[in-house]
N, C-alpha and C positions, 0 to 999 in steps of 0.2 A: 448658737447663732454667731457671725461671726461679727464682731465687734464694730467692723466698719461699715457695716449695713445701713446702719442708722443715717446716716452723714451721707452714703453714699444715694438714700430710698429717699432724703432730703434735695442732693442735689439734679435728679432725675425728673423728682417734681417740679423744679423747674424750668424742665428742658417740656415746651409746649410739643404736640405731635397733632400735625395740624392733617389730620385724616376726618372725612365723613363720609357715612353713607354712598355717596354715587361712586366714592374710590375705592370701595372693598366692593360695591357691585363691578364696577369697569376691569378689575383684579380676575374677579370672577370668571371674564368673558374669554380670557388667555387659560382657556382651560387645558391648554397642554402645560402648567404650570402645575396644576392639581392630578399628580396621578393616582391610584386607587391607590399604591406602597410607595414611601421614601426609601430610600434605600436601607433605612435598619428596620423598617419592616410596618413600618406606622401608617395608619392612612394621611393622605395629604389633609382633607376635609373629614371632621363628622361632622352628622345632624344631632342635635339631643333636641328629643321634644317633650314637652313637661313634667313630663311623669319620669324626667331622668333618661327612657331611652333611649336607644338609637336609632336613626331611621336607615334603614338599610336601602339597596339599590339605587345610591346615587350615585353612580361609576355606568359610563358607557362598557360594549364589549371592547373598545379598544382599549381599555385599561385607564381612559383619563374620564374626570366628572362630566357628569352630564349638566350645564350650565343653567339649563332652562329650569331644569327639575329642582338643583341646587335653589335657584332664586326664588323660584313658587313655595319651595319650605318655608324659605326666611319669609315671603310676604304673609305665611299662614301664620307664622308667629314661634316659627323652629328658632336655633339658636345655630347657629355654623361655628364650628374650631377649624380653625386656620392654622394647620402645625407649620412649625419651624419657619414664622410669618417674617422674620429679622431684616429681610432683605428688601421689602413688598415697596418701602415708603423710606426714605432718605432719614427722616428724625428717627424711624425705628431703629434703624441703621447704628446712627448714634450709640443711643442706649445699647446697643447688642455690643458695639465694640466699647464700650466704657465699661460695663457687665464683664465682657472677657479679660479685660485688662486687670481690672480689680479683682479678679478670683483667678487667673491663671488658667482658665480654660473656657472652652463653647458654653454658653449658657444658650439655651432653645428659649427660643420667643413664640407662643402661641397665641391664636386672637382670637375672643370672644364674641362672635357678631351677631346679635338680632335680640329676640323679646321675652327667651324661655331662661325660667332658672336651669342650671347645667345637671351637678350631680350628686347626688347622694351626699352625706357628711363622707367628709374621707379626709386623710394623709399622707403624705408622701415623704419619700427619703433623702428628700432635699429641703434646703430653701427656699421660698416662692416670696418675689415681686411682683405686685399688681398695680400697673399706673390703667386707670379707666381712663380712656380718653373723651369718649362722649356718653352722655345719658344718665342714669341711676339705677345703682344696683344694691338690695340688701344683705348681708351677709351675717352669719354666726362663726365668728375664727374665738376656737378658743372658749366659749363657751360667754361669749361677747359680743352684743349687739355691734355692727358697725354697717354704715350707710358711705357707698361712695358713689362721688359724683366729678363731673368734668372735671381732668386732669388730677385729682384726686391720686394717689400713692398710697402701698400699703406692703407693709411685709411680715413676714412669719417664719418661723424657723423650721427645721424637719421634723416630722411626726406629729404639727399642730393641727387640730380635729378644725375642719371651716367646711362651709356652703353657702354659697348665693342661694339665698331662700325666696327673691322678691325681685323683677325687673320689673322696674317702673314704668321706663320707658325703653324703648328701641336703645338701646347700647353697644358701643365697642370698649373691648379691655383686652391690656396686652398683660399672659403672667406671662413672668419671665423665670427657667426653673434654673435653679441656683444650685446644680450637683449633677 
């Protein structure tokens, strides 16, 4: 992990990201913003729904998300990821070029939005920052109980074993992947 993370996962917490609920719905509604591929090949949007899946057919035939459909998951109690979300809200903004500055390159910003825990235990070959901006969420990073909550921070190094095992309530969380 890189030495300055610390200092840096300090000072992010307290940069507030004043986003709720009706602003990642209103996000939502500019669905030529979410098309089925970004351009390296990702979806703009998944669903996971409880059991870790994913819900498939949420893309119109014109290649962008179907809005209505999107919304009715999350109101069922799906979870939405929001890829490469950095640019969506002006505070995100922030952190994404503070991110780039202090590591020399793109850092992707992803957002966690609604009521289901995500995925499986897993790892990745990066670093991950996670500022939650509203709600509560439980996690095991590490083999370590950890609960976050509004404006909460958190980070991890590459190949640390984590999972949201527990959403309490309705939540949004921004990782941020660090590699």
């Amino acid at each position: 992990m890189r030495t300055d993370l610390p200092v840096i996962a300090e000072y992010i917490k307290r940069i507030k990201v004043n986003v709720d609920e009706s602003d990642i719905l209103h996000r939502l509604k500019d669905r030529w913003r979410w098309p089925e591929k970004l351009p390296w090949g990702v979806p703009s949007i998944d669903v996971i729904n409880e059991d870790h899946s994913k819900t498939p057919g949420i893309y119109k035939e014109d290649g962008y998300i179907d809005t209505s459909k999107c919304i009715n998951l999350y109101n069922e109690g799906k979870t939405l990821i929001l890829t490469a979300s950095q640019w969506l809200f002006q505070d995100m903004t922030v952190i994404s070029e503070i991110l780039d500055k202090a590591h020399g390159y793109h850092c992707n910003i992803n957002l966690y939005f609604g009521k289901a825990a995500s995925f499986e235990m897993h790892t990745h070959d990066y670093a991950v920052l996670v500022k939650n901006i509203y709600g509560s969420s439980d996690w095991i990073i590490n083999n370590q109980d950890v609960i976050l909550n509004n404006q909460d921070v958190i980070f991890f190094d590459k190949h640390t074993p984590h999972q949201v095992i527990k959403v309490s309530e309705p939540k949004l969380s921004m990782t941020c992947n660090l590699g």
